[in-house]
C-alpha positions as CSV (number, residue, x, y, z in Angstrom):
1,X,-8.1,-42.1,-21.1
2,X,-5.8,-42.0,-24.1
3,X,-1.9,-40.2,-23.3
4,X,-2.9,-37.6,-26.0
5,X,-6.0,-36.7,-23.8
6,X,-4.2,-36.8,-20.6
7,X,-1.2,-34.8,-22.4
8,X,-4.1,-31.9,-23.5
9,X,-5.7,-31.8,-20.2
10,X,-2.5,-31.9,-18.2
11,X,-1.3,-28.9,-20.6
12,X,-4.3,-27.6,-20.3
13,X,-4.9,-27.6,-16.5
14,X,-1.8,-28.7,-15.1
15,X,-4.0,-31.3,-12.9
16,X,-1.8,-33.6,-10.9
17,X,-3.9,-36.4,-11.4
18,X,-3.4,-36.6,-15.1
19,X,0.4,-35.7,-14.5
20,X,0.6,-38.8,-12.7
21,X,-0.9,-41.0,-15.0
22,X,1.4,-39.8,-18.0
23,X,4.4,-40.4,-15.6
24,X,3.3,-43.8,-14.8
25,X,2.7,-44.9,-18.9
26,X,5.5,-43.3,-19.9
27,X,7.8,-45.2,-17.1
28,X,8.7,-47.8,-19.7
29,X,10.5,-45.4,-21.6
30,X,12.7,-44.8,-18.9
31,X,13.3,-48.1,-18.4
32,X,13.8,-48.8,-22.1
33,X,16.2,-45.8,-22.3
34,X,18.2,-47.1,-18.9
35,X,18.4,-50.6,-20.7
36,X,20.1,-49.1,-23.7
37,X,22.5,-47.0,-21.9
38,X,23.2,-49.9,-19.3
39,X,24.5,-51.9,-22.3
40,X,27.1,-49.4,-23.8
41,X,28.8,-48.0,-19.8
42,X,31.9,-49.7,-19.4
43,X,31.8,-49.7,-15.8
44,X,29.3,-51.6,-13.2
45,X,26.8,-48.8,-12.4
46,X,23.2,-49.7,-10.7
47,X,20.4,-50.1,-13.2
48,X,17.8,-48.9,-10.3
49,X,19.8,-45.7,-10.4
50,X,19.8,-45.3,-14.3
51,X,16.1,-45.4,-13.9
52,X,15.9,-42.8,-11.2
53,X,18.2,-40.1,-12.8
54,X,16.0,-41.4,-16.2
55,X,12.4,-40.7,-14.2
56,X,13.9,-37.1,-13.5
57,X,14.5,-36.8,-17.1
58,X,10.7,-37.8,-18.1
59,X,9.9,-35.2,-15.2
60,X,11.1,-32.9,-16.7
61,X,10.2,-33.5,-20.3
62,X,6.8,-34.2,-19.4
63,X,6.8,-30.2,-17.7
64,X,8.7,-28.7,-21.2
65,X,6.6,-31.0,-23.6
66,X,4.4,-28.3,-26.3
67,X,1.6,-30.3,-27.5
68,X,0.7,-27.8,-29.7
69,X,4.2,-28.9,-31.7
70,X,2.4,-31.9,-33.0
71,X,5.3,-34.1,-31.6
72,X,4.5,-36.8,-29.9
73,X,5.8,-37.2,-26.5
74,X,7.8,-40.4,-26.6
75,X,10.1,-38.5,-29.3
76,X,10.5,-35.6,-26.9
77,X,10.9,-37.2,-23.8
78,X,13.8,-40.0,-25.0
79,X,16.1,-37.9,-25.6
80,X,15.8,-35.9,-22.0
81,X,15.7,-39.1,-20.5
82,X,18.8,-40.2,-21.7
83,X,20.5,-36.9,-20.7
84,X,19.2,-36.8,-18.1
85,X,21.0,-40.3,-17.2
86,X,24.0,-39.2,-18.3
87,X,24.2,-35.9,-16.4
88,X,23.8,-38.1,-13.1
89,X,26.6,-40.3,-14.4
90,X,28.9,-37.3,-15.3
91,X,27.9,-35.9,-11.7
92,X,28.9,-39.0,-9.8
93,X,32.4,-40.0,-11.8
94,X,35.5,-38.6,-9.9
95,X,37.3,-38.3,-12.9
96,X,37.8,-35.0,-14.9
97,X,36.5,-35.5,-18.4
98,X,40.2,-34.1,-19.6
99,X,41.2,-37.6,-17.9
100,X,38.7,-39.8,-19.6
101,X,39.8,-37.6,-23.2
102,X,43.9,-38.8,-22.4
103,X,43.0,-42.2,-21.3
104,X,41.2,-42.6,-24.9
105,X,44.3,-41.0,-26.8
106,X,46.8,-42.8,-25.4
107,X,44.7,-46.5,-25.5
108,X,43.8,-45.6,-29.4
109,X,47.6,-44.5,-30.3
110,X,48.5,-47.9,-28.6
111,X,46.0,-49.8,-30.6
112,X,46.7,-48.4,-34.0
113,X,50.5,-48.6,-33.4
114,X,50.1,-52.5,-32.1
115,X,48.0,-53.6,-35.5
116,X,50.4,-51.4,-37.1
117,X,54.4,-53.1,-35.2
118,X,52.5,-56.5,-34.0
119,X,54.4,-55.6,-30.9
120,X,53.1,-53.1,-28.2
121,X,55.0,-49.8,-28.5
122,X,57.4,-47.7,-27.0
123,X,56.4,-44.7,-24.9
124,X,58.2,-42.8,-27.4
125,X,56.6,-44.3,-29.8
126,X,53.1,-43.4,-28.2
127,X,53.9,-39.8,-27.9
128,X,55.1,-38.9,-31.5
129,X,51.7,-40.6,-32.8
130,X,50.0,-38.3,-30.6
131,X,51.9,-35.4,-31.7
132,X,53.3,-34.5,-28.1
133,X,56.6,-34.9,-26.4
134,X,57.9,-37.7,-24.4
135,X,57.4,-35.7,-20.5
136,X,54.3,-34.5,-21.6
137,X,53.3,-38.3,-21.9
138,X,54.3,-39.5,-18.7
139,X,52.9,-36.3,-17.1
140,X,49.5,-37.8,-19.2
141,X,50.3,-41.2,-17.6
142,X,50.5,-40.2,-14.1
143,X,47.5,-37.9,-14.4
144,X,45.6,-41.5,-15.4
145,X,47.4,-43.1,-12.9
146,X,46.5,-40.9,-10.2
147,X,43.0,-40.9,-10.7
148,X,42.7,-45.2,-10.7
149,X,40.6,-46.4,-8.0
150,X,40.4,-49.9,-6.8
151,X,37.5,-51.6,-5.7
152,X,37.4,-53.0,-2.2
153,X,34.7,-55.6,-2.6
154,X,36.1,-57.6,-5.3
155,X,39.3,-58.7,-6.8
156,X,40.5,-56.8,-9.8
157,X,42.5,-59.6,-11.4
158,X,41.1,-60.7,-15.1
159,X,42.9,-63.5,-15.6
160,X,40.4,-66.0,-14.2
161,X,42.6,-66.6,-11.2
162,X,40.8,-66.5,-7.3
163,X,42.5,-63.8,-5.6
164,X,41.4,-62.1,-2.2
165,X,39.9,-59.0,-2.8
166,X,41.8,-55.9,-1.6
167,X,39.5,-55.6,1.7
168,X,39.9,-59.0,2.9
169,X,43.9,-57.7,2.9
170,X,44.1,-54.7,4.3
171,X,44.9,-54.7,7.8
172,X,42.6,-54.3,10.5
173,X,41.7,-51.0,12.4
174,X,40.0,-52.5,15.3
175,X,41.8,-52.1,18.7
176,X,42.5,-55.7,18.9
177,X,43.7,-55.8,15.2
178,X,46.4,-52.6,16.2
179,X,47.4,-54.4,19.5
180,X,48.1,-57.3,18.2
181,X,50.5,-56.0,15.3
182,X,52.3,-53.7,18.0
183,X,52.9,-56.3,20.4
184,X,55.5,-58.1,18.6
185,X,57.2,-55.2,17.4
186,X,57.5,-54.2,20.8
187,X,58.5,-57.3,22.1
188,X,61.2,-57.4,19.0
189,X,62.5,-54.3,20.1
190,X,62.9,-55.0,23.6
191,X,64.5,-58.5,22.8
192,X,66.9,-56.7,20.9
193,X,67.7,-54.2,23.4
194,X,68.4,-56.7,26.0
């Protein structure tokens, strides 16, 4: 059976049957969809959840879709899709879009004034090419700052060089781990008493 057919009898009927078959054909849209977004995220996100927040989207779509529009589905549905993706992504980042807006002020200003000096620029400088003063600024820095999260899995570094990565160095919290750091402190502190 032909998605136009299966689109007219599921609009027709709403049969579950046909409803599944239009999810399933239409699946490579989401993946499609997932594949472009995947490429333009700066950060590491899971392609298998791209595709799940993306098969909501379809979902959806596929219950809002008017045949009787003469559009064809695939036209309708990619766009949900895709906002649907980035909804979940919006949803799961910790940090306030006002955040992500500064962050992209302040790294622009620093690039045009760079290719402008040919030498990275002052704060000062910063602030006067975004038009705000020099505490508002570092209150703009610090709100970045303060948002930064590091991951414990793997080492941060980008200049090719091996480094631990931060949970391999942070210090134990198993009894064993405690004891032994407080033992010597202990025995320090008696040493020095006697």
């Amino acid at each position: 059976m032909q998605a136009s057919t299966l689109l007219q009898e599921f609009s027709e009927t709403g049969d579950a049957f046909a409803r599944d078959r239009l999810l399933n054909e239409h699946l490579g849209l989401v993946h499609h969809v997932a594949r472009q977004l995947s490429r333009t995220l700066s950060a590491d996100t899971d392609f298998d959840e791209l595709v799940s927040a993306g098969t909501i989207g379809l979902m959806n779509a596929l219950d809002a879709f008017d045949a009787s529009r003469g559009l064809a589905f695939s036209t309708f549905a990619a766009p949900r899709i895709r906002g649907a993706i980035l909804d979940e992504l919006r949803r799961q980042d910790h940090v306030p879009r006002s955040i992500r807006r500064k962050t992209r002020e302040i790294a622009a200003a620093r690039e045009a004034l760079t290719r402008t000096l040919g030498v990275p620029p002052s704060d000062r400088a910063v602030a006067e090419k975004l038009g705000i003063d020099l505490d508002t600024f570092w209150r703009w820095v610090s709100e970045i700052e303060g948002v930064l999260h590091i991951p414990l899995d793997r080492s941060s570094n980008s200049d090719g060089e091996q480094r631990a990565a931060p949970a391999d160095v942070l210090p134990g919290e198993t009894e064993t781990m405690i004891e032994d750091r407080v033992n010597p402190q202990e025995e320090v502190s008696a040493l020095s008493e006697a």
